[in-house]
C-alpha positions as MATLAB code, in Angstrom:
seq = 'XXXXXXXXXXXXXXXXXXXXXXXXXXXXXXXXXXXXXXXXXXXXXXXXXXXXXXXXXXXXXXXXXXXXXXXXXXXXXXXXXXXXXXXXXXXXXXXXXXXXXXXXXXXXXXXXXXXXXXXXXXXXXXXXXXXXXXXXXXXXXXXXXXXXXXXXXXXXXXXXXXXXXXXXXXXXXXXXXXXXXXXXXXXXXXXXXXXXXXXXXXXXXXXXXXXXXXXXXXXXXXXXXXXXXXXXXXXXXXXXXXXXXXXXXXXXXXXXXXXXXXXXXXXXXXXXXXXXXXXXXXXXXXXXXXXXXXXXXXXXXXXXXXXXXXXXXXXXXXXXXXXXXXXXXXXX';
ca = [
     -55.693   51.210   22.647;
     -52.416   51.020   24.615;
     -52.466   47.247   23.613;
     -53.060   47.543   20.060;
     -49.992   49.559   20.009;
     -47.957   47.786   21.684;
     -48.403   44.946   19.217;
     -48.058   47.269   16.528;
     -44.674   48.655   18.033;
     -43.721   44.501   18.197;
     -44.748   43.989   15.041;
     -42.463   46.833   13.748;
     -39.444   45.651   15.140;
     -39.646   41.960   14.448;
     -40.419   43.332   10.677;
     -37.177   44.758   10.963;
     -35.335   41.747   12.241;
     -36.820   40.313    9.522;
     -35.815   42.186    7.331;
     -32.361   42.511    8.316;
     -31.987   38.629    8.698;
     -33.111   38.512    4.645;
     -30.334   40.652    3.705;
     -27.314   39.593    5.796;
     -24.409   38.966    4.376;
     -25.453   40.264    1.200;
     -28.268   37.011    0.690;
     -31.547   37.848   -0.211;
     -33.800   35.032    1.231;
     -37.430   34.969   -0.062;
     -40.069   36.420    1.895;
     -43.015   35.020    0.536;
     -44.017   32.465    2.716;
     -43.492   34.593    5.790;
     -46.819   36.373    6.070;
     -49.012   33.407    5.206;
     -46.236   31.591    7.696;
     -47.280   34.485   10.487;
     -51.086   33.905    9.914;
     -51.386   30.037   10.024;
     -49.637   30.145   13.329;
     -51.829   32.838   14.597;
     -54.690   30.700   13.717;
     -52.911   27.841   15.735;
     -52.476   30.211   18.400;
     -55.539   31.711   19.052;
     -57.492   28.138   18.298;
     -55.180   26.857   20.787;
     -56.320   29.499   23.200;
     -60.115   28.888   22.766;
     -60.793   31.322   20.503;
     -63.458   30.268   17.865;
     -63.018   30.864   14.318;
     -65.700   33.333   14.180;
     -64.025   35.339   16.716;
     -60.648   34.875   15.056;
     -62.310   36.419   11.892;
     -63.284   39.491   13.040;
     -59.693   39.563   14.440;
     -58.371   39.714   11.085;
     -61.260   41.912    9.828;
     -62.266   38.980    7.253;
     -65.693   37.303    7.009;
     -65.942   34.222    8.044;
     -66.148   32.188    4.504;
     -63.351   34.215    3.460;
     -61.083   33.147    6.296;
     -62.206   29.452    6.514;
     -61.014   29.395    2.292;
     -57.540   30.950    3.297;
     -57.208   28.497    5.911;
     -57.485   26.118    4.031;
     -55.512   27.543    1.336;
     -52.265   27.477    3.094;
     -53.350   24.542    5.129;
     -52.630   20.979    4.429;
     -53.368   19.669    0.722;
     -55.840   16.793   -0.058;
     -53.583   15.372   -2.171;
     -50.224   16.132   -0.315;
     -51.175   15.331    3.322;
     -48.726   16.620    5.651;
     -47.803   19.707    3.810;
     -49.288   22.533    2.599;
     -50.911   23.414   -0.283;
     -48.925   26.057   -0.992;
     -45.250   24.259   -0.225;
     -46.536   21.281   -2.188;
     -47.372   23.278   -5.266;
     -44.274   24.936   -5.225;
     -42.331   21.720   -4.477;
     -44.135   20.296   -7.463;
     -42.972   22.763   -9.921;
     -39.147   23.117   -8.786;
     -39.260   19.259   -9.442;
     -40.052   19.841  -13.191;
     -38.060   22.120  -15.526;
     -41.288   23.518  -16.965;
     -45.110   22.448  -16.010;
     -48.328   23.644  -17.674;
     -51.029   24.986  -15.889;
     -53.051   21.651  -16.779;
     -50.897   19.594  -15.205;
     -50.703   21.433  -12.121;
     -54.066   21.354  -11.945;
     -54.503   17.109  -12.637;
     -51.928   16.742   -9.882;
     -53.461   18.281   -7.331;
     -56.839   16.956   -8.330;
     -58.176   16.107   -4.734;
     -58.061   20.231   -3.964;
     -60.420   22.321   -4.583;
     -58.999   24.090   -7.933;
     -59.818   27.618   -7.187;
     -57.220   27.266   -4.382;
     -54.447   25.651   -6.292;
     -55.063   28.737   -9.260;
     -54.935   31.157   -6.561;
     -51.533   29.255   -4.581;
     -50.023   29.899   -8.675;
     -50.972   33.233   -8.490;
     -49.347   34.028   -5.569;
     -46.215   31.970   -6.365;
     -46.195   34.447   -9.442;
     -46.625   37.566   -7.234;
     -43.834   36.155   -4.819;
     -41.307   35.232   -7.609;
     -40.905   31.951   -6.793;
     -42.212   30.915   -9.923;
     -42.540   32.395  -13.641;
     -45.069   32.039  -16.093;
     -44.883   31.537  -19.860;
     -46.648   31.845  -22.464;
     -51.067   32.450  -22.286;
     -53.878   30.687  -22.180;
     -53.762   26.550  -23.422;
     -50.130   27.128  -23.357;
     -49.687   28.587  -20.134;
     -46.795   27.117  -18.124;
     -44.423   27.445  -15.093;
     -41.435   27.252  -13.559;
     -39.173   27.657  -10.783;
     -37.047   31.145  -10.310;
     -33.432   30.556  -10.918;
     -31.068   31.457   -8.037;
     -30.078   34.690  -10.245;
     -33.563   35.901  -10.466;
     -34.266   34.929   -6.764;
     -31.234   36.944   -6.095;
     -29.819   34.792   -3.023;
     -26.391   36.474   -3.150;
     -24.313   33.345   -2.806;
     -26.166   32.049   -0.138;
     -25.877   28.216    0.522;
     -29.482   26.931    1.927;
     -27.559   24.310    3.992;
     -24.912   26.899    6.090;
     -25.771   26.677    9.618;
     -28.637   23.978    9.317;
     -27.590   21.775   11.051;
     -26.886   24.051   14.066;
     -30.168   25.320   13.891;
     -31.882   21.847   13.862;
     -30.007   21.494   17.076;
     -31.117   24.569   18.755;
     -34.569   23.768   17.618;
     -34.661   20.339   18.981;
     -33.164   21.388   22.305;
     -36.051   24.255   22.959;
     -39.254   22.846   21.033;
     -37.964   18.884   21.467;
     -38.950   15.959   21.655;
     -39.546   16.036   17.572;
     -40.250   12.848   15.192;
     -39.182   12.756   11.746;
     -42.820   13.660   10.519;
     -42.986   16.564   13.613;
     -40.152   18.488   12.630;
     -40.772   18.344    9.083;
     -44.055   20.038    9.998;
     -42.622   22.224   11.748;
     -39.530   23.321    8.952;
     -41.023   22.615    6.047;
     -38.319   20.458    5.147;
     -38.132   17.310    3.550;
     -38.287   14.132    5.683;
     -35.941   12.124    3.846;
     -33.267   14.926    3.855;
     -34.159   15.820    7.601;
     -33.184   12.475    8.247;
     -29.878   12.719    6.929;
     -29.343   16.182    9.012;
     -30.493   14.224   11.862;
     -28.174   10.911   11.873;
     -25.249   13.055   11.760;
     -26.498   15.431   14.460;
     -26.819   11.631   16.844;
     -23.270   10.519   15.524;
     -21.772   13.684   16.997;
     -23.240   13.506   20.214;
     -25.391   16.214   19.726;
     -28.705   15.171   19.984;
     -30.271   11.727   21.088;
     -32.503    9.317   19.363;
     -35.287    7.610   21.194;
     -36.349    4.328   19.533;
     -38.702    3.256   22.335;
     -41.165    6.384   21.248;
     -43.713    5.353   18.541;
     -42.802    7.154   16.462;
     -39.085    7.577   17.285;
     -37.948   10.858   18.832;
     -35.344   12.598   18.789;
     -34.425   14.959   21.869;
     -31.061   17.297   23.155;
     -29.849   17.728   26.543;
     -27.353   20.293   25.810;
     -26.758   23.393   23.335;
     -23.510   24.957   22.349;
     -22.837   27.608   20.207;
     -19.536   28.734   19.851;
     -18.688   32.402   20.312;
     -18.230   34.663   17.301;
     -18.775   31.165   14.680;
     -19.220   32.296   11.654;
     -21.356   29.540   10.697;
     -24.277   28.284   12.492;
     -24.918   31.775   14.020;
     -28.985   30.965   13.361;
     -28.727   29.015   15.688;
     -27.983   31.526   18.178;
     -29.995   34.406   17.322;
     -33.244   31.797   17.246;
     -32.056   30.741   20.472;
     -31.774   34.780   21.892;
     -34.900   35.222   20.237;
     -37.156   32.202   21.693;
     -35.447   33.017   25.300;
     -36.448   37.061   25.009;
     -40.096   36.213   23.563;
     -40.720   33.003   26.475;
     -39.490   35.324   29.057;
     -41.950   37.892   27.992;
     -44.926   35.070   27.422;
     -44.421   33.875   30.884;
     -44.448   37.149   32.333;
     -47.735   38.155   30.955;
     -48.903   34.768   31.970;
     -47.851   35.608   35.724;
     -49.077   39.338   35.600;
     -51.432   38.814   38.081;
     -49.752   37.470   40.838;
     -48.150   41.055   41.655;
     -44.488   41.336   42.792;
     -44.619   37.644   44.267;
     -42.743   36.072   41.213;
     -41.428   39.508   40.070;
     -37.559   37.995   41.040;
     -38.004   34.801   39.554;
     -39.560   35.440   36.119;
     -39.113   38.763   34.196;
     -36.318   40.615   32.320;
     -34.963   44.590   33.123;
     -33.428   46.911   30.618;
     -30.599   49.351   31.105;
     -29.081   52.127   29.478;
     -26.062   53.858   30.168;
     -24.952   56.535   28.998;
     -20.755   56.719   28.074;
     -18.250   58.709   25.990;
     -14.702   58.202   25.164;
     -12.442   58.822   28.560;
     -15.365   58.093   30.610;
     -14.154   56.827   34.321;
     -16.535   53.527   33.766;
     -16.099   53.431   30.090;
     -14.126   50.258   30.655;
     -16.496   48.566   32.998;
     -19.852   49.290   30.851;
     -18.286   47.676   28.230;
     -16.752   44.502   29.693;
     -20.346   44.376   31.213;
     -21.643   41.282   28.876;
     -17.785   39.576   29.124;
     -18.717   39.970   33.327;
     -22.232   38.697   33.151;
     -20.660   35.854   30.639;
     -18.111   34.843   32.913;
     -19.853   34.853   35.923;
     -23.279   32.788   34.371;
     -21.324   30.389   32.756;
     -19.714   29.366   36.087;
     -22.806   28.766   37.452;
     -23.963   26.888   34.522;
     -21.021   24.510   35.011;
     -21.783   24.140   38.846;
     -25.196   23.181   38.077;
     -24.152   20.795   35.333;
     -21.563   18.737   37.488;
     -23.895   18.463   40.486;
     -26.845   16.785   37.861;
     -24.090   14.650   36.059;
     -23.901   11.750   38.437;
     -28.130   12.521   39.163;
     -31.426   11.785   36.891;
     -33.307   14.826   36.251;
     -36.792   14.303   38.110;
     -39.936   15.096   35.200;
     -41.110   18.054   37.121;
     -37.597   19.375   36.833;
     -37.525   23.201   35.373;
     -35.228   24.807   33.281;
     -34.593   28.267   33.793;
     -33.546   30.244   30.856;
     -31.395   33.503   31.122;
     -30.566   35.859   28.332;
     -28.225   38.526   28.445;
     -27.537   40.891   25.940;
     -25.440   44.462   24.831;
     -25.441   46.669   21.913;
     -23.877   49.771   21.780;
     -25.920   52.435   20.010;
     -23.863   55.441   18.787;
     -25.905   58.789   19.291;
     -26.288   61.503   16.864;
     -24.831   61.196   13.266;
     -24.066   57.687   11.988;
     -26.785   56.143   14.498;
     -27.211   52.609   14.095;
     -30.573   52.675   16.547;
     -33.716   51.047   14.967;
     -36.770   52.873   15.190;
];
């Protein structure tokens, strides 16, 4: 019981995140994807883990048929290997300024056609797509930015940023690899990615078969207004590892308790407080002082080739000040 709620009390508050990432700065990103995004990688997981498919069904609370068909719904296509059925669908009808249901259904010809009718349905139900007109006539297209309601939001702000950050913690990627893993189109990724080498950012491996690209280093400048992604994907991946690897170690008692692990603390302050000062310069401190060390470490490996069993320890530090009583900005 205590576990099932504290995935539910997870769940809540990355639903928020969510949510507030989908509505900054007045955008209004689609959603869509995200829960058939959230259950294809819990799939992964769990498979990845041992856990048979049968198992993983009564996870979910489906049957087994049912959850092998919405597998392989949202799984790769026949016809489009390397994506899914559901992003190749959708990529098929932004590509045309109207397509009937007929030829939807000739394209995708090598999948089974109950799937690709129910991957319309839901692009429907999503408004990502709108349907005209009934039966023989039926036909779709893609939502205009209007309806979608993305509030000015350019797709391409901070991408390249984020592609950085990505490749630094989940790196070496190929071409193929990382469009997997964004659902982004190869032939643009490359694009993102050649100017990425050029500055220095990341490197490219051409000895790798398939070439690789890989990043030694990640910066993300203070306050930027642009490519700030980059850096809550990088607080976020640092928080949820730290947690992973502590649950991973929970047996081994206090032994690595110093060494892996994060601690929380509140402290209570009001204006004219003696420490007022000091609890709030607390992250500018902790800054400071961390990025010295990083800079120590960094000048002592510059002139030395990191050994393979080398290990990279990853520190996050965070603050939020959380008015009480009226006006609270605390998340529940």
């Amino acid at each position: 019981m205590t576990l099932e709620l504290l995935i539910h009390a997870i769940v809540r508050q990355t639903t928020l995140l969510i949510a507030q990432l989908a509505t900054s700065g007045g955008a209004r990103a689609p959603l869509a994807q995200v829960a058939n995004q959230v259950f294809l990688d819990l799939v992964r997981e769990l498979e990845r883990q041992g856990v048979s498919r049968k198992v993983s069904a009564d996870m979910f609370g489906l049957g087994l048929r049912t959850y092998q068909r919405k597998i392989q719904r949202l799984s790769e296509s026949s016809t489009d290997q390397g994506r899914s059925l559901w992003v190749a669908v959708l990529d098929f009808v932004q590509a045309h300024a109207t397509v009937s249901r007929a030829d939807v259904l000739n394209r995708f010809a090598g999948d089974d056609e109950v799937q690709v009718r129910g991957v319309l349905h839901d692009l429907c139900e999503s408004r990502l797509v709108v349907a005209t007109g009934s039966g023989p006539s039926l036909a779709y297209r893609a939502a205009s930015e209007e309806e979608l309601g993305s509030g000015g939001h350019r797709a391409e702000d901070g991408l390249e940023q984020f592609l950085w950050a990505l490749i630094y913690r989940e790196g070496p990627f190929s071409v193929e690899g990382l469009a997997e893993r964004t659902q982004l189109d190869a032939a643009e990724l490359e694009g993102w990615l050649g100017r990425l080498v050029d500055a220095g950012r990341i490197e490219r491996n051409d000895e790798a078969d398939p070439v690789t690209y890989h990043a030694s280093s990640l910066v993300v400048p203070l306050g930027s207004s642009v490519g700030w992604e980059a850096a809550v994907f990088d607080h976020f991946k640092a928080m949820v590892n730290t947690i992973g690897g502590r649950l991973r170690t929970a047996r081994t008692g206090p032994k690595l308790a110093d060494r892996i692990g994060g601690s929380t603390y509140t402290l209570d302050i009001w204006p004219g407080h003696p420490l007022e000062d000091e609890v709030y310069d607390s992250l500018k401190t902790l800054r400071g002082a961390l990025g010295n060390l990083r800079e120590r470490v960094e000048r002592f490996n510059n002139d030395r080739e990191l050994p393979e069993n080398h290990t990279k320890v990853v520190m996050y530090v965070g603050q939020c000040p959380i008015p009480q009583g009226n006006g609270s900005d605390d998340v529940d």
